[in-house]
C-alpha positions in Angstrom: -26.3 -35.9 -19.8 -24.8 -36.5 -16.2 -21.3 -35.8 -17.8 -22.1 -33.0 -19.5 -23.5 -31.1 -16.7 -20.4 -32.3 -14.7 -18.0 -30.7 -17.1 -20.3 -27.5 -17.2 -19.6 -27.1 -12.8 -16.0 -28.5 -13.0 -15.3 -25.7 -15.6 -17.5 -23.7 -13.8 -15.4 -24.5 -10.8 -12.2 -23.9 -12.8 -12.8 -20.5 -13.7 -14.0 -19.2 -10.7 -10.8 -20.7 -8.6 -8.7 -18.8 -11.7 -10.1 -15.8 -11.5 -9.4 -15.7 -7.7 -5.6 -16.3 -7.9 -5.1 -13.8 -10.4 -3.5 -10.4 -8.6 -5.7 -7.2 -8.5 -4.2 -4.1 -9.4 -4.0 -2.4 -6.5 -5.9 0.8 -6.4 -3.3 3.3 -4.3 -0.4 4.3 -5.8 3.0 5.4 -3.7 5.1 7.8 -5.1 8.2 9.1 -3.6 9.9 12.6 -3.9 12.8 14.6 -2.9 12.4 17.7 -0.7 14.4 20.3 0.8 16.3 18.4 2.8 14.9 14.7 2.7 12.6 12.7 1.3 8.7 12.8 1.6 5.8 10.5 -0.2 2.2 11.0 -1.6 0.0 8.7 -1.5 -2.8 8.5 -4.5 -6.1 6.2 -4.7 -6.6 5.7 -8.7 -5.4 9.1 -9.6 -6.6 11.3 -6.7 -4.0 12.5 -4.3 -5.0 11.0 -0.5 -2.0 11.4 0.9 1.2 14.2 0.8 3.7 13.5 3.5 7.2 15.6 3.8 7.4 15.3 7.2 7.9 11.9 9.1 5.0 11.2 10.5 4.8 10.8 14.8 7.8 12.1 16.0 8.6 15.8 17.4 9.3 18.2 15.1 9.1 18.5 11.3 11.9 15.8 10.3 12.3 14.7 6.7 12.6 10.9 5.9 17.0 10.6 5.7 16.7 8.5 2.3 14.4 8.0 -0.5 14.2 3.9 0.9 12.9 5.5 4.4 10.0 7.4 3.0 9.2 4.1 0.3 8.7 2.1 3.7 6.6 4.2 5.7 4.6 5.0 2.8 4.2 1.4 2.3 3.1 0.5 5.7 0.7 3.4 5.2 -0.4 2.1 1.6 -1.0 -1.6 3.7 -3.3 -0.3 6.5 -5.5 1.1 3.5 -5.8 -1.9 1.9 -6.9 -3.3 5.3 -9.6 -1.2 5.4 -7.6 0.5 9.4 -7.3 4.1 10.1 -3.7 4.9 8.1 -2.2 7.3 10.7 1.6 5.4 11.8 2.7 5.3 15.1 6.3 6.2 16.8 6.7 3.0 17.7 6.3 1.8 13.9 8.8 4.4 12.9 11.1 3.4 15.1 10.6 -0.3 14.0 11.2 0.5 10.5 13.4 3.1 9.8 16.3 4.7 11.4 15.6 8.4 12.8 
């Protein structure tokens, strides 16, 4: 009996150390698109749009991201203050640390 109820708790055990090492889908999407003159990115949680940036965010005037690869990494950085449950807004400072202006 002793064995049984330890291989019930080890499997148990099993399962539950499983199921916390598989990767959750992450519920906000990034999407990047072209504008005018640059590059912008939208930002949706599930399906619903959060998030519409053409503009890079923080800095003087209305500048467009330079390259689709600018606006993927701000949009990121946005995407992982979300997930951290902090207030998404981006600083000058983190532009400057992460892309080229």
């Amino acid at each position: 009996m002793k064995v049984k109820v330890k291989f019930i708790v080890s499997i148990f055990l099993v399962s539950v150390f499983l199921m916390s090492c598989t990767p959750k889908k992450s519920v906000y999407t990034l999407k990047v698109f072209e504008v005018e003159q640059g590059w912008g990115y939208s930002i949706f949680q599930r399906e619903k749009l959060i998030i519409k940036q053409q503009h890079i965010p923080s800095i003087n005037g209305q500048k467009h991201f330079k390259s689709k690869k600018d606006a993927y990494t701000i949009g990121m950085l946005v995407i992982d203050k979300l997930k951290h449950h902090s207030i998404p807004t981006i600083t000058a400072k983190e532009i400057k640390n992460n892309i080229s202006l």
